[in-house]
C-alpha positions in Angstrom: 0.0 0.0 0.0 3.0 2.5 0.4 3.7 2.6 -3.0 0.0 3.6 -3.9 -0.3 6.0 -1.0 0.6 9.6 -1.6 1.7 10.5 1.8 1.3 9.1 5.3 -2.1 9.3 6.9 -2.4 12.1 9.7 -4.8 10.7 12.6 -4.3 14.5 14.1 -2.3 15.6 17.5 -3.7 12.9 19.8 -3.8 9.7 18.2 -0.7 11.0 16.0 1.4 8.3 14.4 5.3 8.3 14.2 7.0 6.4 11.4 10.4 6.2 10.2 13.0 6.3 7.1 9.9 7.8 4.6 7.8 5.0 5.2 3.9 5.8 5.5 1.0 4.9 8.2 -1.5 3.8 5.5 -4.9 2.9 5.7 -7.7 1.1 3.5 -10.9 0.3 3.4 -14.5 2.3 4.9 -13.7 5.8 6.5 -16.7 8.3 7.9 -16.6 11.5 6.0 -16.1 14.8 7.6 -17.9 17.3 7.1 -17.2 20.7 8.7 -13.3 20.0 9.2 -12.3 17.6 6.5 -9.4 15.7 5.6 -6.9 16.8 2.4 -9.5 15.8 -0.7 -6.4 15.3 -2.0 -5.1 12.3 -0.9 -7.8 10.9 0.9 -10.8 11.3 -0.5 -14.0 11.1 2.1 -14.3 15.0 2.8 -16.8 17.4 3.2 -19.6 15.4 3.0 -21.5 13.2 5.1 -22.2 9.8 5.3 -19.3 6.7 4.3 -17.0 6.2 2.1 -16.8 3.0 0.2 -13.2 2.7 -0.5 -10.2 4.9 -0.4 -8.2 5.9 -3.5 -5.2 4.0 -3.0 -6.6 0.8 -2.0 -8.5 0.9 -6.0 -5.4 1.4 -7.5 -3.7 -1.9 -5.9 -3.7 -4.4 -8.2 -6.3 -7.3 -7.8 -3.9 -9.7 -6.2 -2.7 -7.5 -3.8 -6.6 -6.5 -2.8 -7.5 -9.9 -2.8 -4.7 -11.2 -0.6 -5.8 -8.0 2.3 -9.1 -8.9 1.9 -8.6 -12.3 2.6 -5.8 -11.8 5.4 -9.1 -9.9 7.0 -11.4 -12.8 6.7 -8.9 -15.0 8.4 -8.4 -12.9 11.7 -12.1 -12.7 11.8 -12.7 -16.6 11.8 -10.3 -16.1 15.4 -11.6 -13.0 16.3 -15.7 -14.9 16.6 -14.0 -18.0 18.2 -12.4 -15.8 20.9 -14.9 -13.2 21.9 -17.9 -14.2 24.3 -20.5 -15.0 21.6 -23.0 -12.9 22.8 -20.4 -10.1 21.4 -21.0 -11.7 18.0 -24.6 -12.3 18.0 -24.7 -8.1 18.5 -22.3 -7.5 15.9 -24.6 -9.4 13.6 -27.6 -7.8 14.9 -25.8 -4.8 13.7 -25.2 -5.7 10.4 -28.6 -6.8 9.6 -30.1 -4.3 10.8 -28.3 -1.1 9.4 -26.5 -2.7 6.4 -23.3 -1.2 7.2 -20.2 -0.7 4.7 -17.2 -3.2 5.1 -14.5 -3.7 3.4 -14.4 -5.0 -0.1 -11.6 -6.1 -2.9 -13.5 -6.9 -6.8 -17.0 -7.3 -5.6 -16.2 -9.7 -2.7 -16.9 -8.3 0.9 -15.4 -9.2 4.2 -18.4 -9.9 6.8 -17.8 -7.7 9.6 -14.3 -5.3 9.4 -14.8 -2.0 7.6 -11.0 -1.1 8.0 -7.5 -1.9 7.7 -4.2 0.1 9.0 -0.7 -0.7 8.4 3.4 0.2 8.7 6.3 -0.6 8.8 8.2 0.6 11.9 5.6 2.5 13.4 4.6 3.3 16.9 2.0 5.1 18.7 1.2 7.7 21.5 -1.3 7.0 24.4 -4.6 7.2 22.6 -7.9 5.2 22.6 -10.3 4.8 19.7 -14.1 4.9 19.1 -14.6 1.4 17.3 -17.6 -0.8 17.4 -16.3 -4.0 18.5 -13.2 -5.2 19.5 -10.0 -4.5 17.1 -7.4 -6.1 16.4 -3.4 -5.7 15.8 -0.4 -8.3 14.5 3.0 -7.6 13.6 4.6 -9.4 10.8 8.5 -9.5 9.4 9.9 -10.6 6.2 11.8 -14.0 8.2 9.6 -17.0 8.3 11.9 -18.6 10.2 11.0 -15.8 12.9 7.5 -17.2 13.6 7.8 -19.8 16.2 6.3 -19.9 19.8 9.9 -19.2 21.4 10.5 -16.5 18.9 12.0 -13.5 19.9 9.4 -10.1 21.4 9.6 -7.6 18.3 6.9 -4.5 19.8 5.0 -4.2 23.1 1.2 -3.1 22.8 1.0 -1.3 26.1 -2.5 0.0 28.1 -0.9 2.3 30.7 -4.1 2.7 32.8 -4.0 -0.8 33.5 -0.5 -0.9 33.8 -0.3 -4.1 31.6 2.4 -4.3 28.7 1.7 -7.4 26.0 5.0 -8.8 24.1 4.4 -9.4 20.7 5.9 -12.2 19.0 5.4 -12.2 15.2 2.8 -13.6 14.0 1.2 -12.7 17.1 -2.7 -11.6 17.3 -4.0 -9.1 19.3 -8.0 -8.4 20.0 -8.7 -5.4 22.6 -11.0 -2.9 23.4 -9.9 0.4 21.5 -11.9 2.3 24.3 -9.1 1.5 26.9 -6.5 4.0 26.6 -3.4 2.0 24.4 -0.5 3.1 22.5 2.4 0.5 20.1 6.2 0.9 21.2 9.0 0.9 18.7 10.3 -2.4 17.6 12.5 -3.9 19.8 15.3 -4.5 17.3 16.3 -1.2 15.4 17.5 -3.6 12.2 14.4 -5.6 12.0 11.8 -4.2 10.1 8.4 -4.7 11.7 5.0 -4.4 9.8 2.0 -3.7 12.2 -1.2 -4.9 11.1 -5.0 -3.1 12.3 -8.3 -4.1 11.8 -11.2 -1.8 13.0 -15.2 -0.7 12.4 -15.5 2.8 13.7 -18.7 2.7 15.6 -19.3 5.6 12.9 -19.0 3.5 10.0 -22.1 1.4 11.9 -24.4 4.3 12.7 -23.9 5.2 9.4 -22.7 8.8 10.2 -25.6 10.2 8.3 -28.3 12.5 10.4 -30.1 13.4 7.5 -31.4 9.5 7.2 -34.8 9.0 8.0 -35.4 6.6 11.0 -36.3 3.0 9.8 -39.6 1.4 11.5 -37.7 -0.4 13.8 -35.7 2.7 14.9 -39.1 4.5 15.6 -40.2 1.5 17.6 -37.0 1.9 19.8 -37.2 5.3 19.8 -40.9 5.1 21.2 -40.3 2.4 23.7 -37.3 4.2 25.5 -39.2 7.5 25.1 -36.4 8.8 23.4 
């Protein structure tokens, strides 16, 4: 994706992301729109407007291998991530789904069933931050070396959660699924000559809602509405 990518993705001040020798923070995949403060329309475009966008530019002009191998990289941590979580976690992201039609993430027609985003680079790390996603998210860190992925492989990154005061080694290979709520931030790799790739997958709880006010409520949004007297 970083050849495809203009520039590196800005999250803004508090969620800023550092990266290192010219490589980018790239993402793919659904993004809400902004509307009143906006994001450069000319790299990303999914500005002034309200609403989701479907896909961002650079993702489309990835060839279809490359699209096909994210998307199905994405399927496969979801098969863990609904054997992991308590399944009455599942059951409500599949409420969702049905009910509000949501945008995911899609390569030549073909959809994922439940992540809208992906995030990725190469020797990033990340300030103290926490996120508004839907469900819980999830982060792996990959290298070049298959040799490298064994279960007594050597820690390449620590995914930290200050508040709890709980720091997880991450082997590569390694999958991640937390709550994005609870405040978290990614170190720097642990060996300056490796090159580490750190993987994200995500659904904004905006993405779900459909960040649109101007939508009319559906009948069984009335009905809620009604019932809790909204």
């Amino acid at each position: 994706m970083e050849l495809v990518q203009h520039k590196s993705f800005q999250r803004g001040h508090s969620c800023h992301v550092f990266t290192e020798n010219a490589h980018k923070y790239c993402i793919a995949g659904v993004q809400p729109n902004h509307a009143k403060t906006g994001i450069s329309s000319q790299t990303f475009h999914f500005s002034n407007k309200t609403g989701i966008s479907s896909q961002t530019y650079h993702f489309s002009n990835m060839s279809n291998h490359h699209q096909d191998s994210i998307n199905d990289y994405v399927e496969q941590c979801e098969v863990v991530m609904k054997k992991v979580i308590p399944h009455e976690e599942v059951e409500v992201l599949y409420e969702a789904k049905g009910r509000l039609e949501f945008k995911k993430m899609f390569a030549n027609g073909k959809n994922v069933s439940l992540y809208g985003s992906f995030a990725s680079g190469v020797n990033v790390h990340l300030r103290i931050h926490d996120d508004i996603d839907f469900c819980y998210s999830i982060t792996t860190v990959l290298i070049r070396a298959k040799s490298a992925y064994k279960d007594d492989g050597k820690v390449v990154l620590y995914f930290n959660f200050p508040q709890l005061g709980v720091s997880v080694p991450l082997l590569p290979g390694d999958l991640l699924l937390f709550d994005a709520a609870e405040p978290h931030a990614i170190s720097t790799q642990c060996n300056k000559r490796l090159d580490v790739f750190c993987v994200s997958l995500y659904l904004k709880s905006a993405v779900v809602r459909l960040h649109d006010n101007t939508k009319s409520l559906s009948a069984f949004e009335k009905r809620v509405v009604e019932h809790n007297n909204l």
